[in-house]
C-alpha positions as CSV (number, residue, x, y, z in Angstrom):
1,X,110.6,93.5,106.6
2,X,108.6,93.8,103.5
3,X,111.9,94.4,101.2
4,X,112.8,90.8,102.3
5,X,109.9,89.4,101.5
6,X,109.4,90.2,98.2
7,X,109.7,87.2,96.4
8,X,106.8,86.1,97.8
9,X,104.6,87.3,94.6
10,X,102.2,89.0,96.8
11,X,101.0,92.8,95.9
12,X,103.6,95.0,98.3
13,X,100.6,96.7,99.9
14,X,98.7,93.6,100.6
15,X,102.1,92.1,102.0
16,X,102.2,94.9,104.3
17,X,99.2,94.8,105.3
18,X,100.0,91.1,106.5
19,X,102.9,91.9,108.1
20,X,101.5,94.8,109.9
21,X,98.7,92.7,111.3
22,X,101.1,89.9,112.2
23,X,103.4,92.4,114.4
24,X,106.6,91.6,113.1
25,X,106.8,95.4,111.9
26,X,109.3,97.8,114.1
27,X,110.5,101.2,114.8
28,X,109.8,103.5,111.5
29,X,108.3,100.6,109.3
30,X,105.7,99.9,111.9
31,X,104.8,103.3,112.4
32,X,104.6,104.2,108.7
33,X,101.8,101.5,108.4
34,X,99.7,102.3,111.1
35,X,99.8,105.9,110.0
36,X,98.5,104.6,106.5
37,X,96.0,102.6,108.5
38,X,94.8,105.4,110.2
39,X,94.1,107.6,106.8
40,X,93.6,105.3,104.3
41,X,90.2,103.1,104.9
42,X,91.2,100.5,102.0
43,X,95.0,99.6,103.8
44,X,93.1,99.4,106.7
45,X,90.5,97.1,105.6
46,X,93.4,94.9,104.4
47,X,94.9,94.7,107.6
48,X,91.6,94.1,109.5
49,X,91.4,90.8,106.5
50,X,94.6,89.7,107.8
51,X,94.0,89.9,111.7
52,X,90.6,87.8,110.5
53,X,92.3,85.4,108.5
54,X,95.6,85.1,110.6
55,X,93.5,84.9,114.3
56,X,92.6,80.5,113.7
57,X,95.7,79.6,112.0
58,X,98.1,81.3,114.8
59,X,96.2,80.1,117.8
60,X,97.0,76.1,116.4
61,X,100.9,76.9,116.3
62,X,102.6,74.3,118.8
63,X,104.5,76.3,122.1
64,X,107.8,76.4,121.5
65,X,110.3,75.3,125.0
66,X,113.3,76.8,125.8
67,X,116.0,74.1,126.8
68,X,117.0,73.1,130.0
69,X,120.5,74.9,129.6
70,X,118.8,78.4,128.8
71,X,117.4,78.0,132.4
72,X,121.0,77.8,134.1
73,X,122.7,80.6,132.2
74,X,119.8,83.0,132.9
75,X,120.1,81.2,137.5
76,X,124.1,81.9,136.7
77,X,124.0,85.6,135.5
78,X,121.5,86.4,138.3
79,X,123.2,87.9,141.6
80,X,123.7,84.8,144.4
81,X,122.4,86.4,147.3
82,X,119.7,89.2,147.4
83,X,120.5,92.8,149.3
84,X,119.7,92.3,152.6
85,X,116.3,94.0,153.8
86,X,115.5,94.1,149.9
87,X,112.8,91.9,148.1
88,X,114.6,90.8,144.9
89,X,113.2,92.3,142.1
90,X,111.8,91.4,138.7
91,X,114.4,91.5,137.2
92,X,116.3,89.4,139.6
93,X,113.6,86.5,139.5
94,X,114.5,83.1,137.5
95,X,110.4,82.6,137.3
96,X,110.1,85.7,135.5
97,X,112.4,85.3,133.3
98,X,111.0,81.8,132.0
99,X,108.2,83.4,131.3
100,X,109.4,86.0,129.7
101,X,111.9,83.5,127.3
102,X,108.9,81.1,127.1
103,X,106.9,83.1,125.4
104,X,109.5,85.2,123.6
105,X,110.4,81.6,121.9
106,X,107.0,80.9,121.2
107,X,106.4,84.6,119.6
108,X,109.5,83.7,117.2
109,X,107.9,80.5,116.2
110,X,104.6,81.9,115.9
111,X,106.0,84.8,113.4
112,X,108.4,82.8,111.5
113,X,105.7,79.9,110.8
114,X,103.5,82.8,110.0
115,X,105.9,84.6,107.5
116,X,106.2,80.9,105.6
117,X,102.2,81.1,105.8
118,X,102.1,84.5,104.3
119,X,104.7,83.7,101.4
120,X,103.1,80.7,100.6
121,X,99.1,81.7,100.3
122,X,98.3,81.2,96.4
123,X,97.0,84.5,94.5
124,X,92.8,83.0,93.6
125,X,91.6,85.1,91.4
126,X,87.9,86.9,92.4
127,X,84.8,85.6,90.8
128,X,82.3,87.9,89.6
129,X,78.5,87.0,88.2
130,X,75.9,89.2,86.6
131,X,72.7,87.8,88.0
132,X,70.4,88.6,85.6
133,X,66.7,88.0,84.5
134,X,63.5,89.2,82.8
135,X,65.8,91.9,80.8
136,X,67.2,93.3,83.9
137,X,70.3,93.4,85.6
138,X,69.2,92.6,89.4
139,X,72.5,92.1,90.9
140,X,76.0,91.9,90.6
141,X,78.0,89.1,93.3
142,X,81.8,89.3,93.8
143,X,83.4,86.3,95.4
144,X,86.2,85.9,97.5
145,X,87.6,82.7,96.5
146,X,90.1,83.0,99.0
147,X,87.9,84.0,101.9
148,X,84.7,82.4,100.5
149,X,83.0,85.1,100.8
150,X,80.5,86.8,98.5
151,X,79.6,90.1,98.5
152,X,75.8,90.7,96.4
153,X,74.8,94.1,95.5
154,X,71.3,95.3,94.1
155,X,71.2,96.6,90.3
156,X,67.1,96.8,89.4
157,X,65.9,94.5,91.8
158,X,62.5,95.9,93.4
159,X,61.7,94.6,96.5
160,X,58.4,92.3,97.1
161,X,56.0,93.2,100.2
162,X,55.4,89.7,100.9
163,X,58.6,87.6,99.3
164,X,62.5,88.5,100.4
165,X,65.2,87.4,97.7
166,X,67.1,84.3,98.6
167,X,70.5,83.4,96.5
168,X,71.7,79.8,95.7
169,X,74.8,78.3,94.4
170,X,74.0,76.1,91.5
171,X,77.4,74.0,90.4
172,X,77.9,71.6,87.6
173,X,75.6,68.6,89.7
174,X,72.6,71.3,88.8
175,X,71.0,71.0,92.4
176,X,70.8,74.5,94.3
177,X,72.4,75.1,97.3
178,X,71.3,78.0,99.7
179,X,73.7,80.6,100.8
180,X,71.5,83.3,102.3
181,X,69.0,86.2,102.1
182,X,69.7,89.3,100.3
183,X,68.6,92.9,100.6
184,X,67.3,95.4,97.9
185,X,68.4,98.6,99.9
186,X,72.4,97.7,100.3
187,X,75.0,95.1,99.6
188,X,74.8,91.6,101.5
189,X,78.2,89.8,101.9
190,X,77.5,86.0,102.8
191,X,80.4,83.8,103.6
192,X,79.8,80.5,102.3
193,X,80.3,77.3,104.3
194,X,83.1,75.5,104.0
195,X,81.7,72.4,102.7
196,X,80.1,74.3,99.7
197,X,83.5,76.3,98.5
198,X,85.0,73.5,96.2
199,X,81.3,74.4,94.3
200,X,81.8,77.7,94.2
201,X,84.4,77.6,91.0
202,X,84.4,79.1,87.8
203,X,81.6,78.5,85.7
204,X,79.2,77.7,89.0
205,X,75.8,79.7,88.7
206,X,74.5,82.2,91.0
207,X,70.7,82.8,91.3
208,X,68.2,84.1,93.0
209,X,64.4,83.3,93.5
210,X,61.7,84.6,95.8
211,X,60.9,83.0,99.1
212,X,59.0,83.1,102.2
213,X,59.3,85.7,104.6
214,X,62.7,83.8,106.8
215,X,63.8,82.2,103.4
216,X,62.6,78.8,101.6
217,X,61.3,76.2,103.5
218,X,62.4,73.2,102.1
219,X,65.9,74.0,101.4
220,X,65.2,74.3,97.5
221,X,63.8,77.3,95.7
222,X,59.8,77.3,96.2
223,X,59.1,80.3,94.5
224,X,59.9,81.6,91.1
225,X,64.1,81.6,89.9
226,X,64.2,85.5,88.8
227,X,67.5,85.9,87.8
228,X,70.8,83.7,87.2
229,X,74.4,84.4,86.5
230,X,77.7,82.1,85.8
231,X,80.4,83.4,88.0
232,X,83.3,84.3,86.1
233,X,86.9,85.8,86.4
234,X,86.6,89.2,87.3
């Protein structure tokens, strides 16, 4: 399915990926990407993205019902009168075979509105920032401006017995926002709410200051701003 879909600007990988997840892969196509899925961990992270991201938007798809008309072709093609002595089978049975049509219809709508979905999902561009401070390089953040999320990873931060490292978004308005606590020993991704994403755009500051034990207080930064960075195109 992926040759058909082409057009849709979208890296073929990442298209695959999507379509893989969605299930509207067959036969040597589908089993070509879940072998890649099985050996390589970056296709597979892509397809575990698109299973996240595809999960909400599938589940508010409107059921699809077959007409009235399906209903008396299927009761016409079905034998009239059962074997005698023999339960009729399910194949022979009208209820399962709404069922089955039923939600066959509403798999078709589901992958067709999903394909249009795929095709139609603007490239953003990832945001990187450098937060710096004091003459060293304490993290670096990656933003997903698709996903909104933001993965921070420690440079030359130390870590502080009593204070833990809390980052804020700081856009154009200059007040700080609080998107989470982060970690000296690994890399902290923080998906930012939903409400705070049209701040998080080029040119937006990233920085980090040292709070309480459990993060500031006051929903401002209480203790000292060490480091700050603009996010930028990656």
């Amino acid at each position: 399915m992926s040759d058909t879909s082409a057009h849709s600007g979208m890296p073929a990988d990442e298209l695959l990926a999507a379509e893989f997840a969605l299930g509207v892969l067959a036969g040597a196509e589908r089993d070509a990407a879940a072998q890649r899925a099985a050996r390589e961990p970056s296709f597979a992270r892509m397809v575990a993205a698109w299973e996240e991201r595809l999960a909400p938007w599938a589940a508010e798809i409107a059921e699809v019902a077959p007409s009235p008309a399906l209903w008396d072709r299927i009761a016409a093609a079905l034998p009239d009168t059962p074997v005698r002595g023999l339960k009729p089978s399910l194949w022979q049975s009208l209820t399962f075979w709404r069922g089955l049509t039923f939600a066959t219809g509403a798999l078709a709508a589901a992958c067709i509105g999903a394909l249009i979905y795929i095709g139609n999902i603007p490239r953003l561009a990832p945001l990187i920032a450098a937060i710096d401070g004091g003459g060293h390089h304490h993290f670096v953040a990656t933003l997903d401006a698709g996903s909104g999320a933001v993965a921070v990873t420690p440079a030359a931060f130390a870590a502080d017995a009593t204070r833990v490292p809390e980052l804020w978004l700081i856009p154009a308005d200059g007040r700080p926002r609080p998107l989470g606590l982060l970690r000296a020993d690994r890399t902290v991704t923080i998906t930012i709410p939903r409400d705070l994403m049209p701040h998080a755009t080029r040119d937006a500051v990233l920085a980090v200051s040292l709070e309480p034990q459990g993060g500031s207080p006051t929903g401002q930064p209480t203790g000292p701003v060490i480091a700050s960075g603009k996010l930028t195109l990656l």
